[in-house]
C-alpha positions, 0 to 999 in steps of 0.5 A, spaced: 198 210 852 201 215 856 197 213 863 199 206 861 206 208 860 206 212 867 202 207 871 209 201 869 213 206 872 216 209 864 220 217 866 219 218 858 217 215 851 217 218 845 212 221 840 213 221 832 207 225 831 207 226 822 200 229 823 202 234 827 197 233 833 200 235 838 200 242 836 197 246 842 191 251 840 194 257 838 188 260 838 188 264 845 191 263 850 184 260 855 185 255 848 191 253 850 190 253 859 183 247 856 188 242 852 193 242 858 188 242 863 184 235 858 191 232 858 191 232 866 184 229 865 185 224 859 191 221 863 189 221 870 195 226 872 200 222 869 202 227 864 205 231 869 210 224 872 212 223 865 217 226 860 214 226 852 219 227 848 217 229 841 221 226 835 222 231 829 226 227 824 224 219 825 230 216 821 235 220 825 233 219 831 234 211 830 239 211 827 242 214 833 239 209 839 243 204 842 239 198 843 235 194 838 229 197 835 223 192 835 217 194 831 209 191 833 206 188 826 201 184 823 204 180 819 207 172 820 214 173 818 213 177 826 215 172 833 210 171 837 209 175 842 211 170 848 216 167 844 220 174 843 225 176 849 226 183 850 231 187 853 233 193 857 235 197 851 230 195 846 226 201 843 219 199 841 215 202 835 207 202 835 204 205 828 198 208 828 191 204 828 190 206 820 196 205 817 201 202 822 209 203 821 210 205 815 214 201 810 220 206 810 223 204 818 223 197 816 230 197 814 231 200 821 226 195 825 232 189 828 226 185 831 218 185 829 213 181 834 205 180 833 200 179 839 196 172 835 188 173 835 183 168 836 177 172 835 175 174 827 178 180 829 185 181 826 188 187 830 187 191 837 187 198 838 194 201 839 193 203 845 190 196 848 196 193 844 201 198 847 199 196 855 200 189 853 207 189 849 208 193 855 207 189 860 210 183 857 218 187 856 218 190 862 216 182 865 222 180 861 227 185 863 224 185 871 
């Protein structure tokens, strides 16, 4: 995702990671020189022309953006992804692959959108849907 992010031309995206897995190693410090050095590998240099901005406290960092927030969901009350229009300011929630975005934020999330299947696959995997929601919002705002 962030290889995605970076190739689109994002300076920053922001990472709410519950699960703490972004933790570097703390075991040593080659431990620590091996996950930056994977990092690089894993994006194709692109950690190093993008700004990752850890979210600590979810609801207030919403609370405080300015613009719309727009969540991904799989479920019908969400718009099409073609119909929907974004914005230069609209932040874009992607969940995790398992759980999706918790129930909590949706009182916070403004606009929902979907990607329709027509396989018997019900959902991609976030990073593949990442590129392509992308794709599409910076198409609207460009």
């Amino acid at each position: 995702m962030i290889r995605t992010a970076e190739f689109y031309g994002l300076k920053k995206v922001y990472i709410f990671d519950q699960n703490n897995l972004l933790l570097p190693p703390n075991q040593s410090k080659k431990a620590r020189a091996e996950m930056a050095h994977m990092a690089r590998v894993w994006t194709a240099g692109a950690i190093e022309h993008i700004e990752i901005e850890k979210v600590e406290n979810i609801d207030f960092f919403l609370q405080k953006h300015e613009g719309r927030t727009i969540a991904t969901l799989v479920e019908p009350s969400a718009t099409h992804l073609n119909e929907f229009v974004f914005q230069d300011n609209d932040l874009i929630l992607f969940g995790n692959e398992r759980d999706g975005i918790p129930p909590e934020l949706f009182p916070q999330i403004q606009h929902s959108v979907y990607l329709p299947n027509t396989g018997h696959t019900p959902c991609l995997n976030v990073a593949v849907t990442f590129g392509i929601v992308l794709h599409h919002a910076l198409t609207c705002i460009r």
